[in-house]
C-alpha positions in Angstrom: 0.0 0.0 0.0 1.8 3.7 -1.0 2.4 5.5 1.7 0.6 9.3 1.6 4.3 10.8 1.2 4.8 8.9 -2.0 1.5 10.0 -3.1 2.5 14.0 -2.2 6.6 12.9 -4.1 4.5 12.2 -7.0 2.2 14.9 -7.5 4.8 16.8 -6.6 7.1 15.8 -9.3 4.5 15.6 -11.9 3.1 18.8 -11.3 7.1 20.4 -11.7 7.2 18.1 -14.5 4.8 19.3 -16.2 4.8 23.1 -15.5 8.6 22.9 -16.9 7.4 20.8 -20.3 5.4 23.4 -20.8 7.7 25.8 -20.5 10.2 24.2 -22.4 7.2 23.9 -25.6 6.7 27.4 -25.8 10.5 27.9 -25.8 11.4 25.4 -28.2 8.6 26.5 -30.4 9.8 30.0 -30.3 13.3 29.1 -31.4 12.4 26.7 -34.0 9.5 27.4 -35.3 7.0 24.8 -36.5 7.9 21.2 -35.2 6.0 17.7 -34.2 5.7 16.0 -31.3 8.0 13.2 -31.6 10.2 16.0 -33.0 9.8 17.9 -29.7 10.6 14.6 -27.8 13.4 14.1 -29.7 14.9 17.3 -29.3 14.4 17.4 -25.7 16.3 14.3 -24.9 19.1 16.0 -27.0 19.5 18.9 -25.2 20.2 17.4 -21.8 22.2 14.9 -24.2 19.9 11.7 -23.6 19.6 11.9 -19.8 15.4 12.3 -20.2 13.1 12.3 -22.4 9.3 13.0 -21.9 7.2 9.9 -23.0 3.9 10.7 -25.7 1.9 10.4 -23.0 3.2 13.3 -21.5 3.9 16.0 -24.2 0.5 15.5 -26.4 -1.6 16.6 -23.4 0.6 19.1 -23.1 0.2 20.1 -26.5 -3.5 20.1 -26.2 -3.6 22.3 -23.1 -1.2 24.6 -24.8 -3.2 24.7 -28.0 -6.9 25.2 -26.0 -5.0 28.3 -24.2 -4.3 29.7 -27.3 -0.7 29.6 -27.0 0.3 26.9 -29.9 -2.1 26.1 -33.4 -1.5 22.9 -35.0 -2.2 21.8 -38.4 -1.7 18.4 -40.2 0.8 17.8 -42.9 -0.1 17.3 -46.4 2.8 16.0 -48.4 2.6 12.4 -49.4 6.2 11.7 -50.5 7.7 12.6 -46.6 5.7 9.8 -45.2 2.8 9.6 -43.2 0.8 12.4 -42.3 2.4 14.6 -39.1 0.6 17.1 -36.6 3.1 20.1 -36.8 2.7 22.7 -34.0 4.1 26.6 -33.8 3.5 28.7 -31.4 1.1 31.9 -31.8 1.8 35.6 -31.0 -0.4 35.0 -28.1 1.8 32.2 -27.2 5.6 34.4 -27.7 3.5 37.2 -25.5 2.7 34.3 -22.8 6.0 33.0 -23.3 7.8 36.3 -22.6 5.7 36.8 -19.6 6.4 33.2 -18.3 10.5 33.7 -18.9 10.1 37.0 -17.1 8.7 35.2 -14.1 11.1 31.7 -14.4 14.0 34.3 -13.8 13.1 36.2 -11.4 12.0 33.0 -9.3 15.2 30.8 -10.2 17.5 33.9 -9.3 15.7 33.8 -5.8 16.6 29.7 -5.6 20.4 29.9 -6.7 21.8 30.1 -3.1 18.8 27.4 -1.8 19.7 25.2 -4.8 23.6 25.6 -4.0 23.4 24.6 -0.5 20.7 22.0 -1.2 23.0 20.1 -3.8 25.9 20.8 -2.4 27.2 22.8 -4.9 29.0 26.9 -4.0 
């Protein structure tokens, strides 16, 4: 039987999880331009050079949130000769001024957790 403090670790970490996918979207999106979601997967695992990498499961339903705010549109591919069909997703000017807004507010939080995150890892 799990323990309530594995329950609250898990939440937890999904919830940090998936605030910082989202982030991550919007950036990527922004710097690349139009990309799909296996193509977002991929990309993220080669950033922090294989270490993780989010599963489907967990950047679609990202994708849709981020699409029903607004923030990303989606549209299917329609070229035949590059394979099957692809969902390719860009982020909208509401999305770059959310974006902007969010970075703004990741900084200004993460400069107030540099000392807490130094002493916590063990790193000065």
């Amino acid at each position: 039987m799990p323990r309530e403090s594995d329950n609250l670790h898990e939440n937890v970490h999904r919830e940090m999880r998936r605030g910082f996918l989202s982030i991550w979207i919007l950036w990527i999106l922004k710097k690349r331009g139009s990309m799909y979601g296996y193509e977002i997967i991929q990309t993220f695992g080669k950033k922090n050079e294989g270490r993780w990498a989010p599963k489907a499961g967990t950047i679609y339903p990202i994708l849709r949130r981020l699409e029903s705010k607004g923030y990303v549109k989606s549209e299917w591919s329609s070229t035949e000769a590059a394979g099957p069909s692809r969902r390719y997703y860009r982020i909208t000017p509401e999305g770059k001024a959310a974006a902007k807004r969010i970075f703004l507010e990741w900084k200004r939080l993460m400069s107030g957790f540099g000392e807490f995150l130094g002493e916590l890892l063990g790193a000065e």
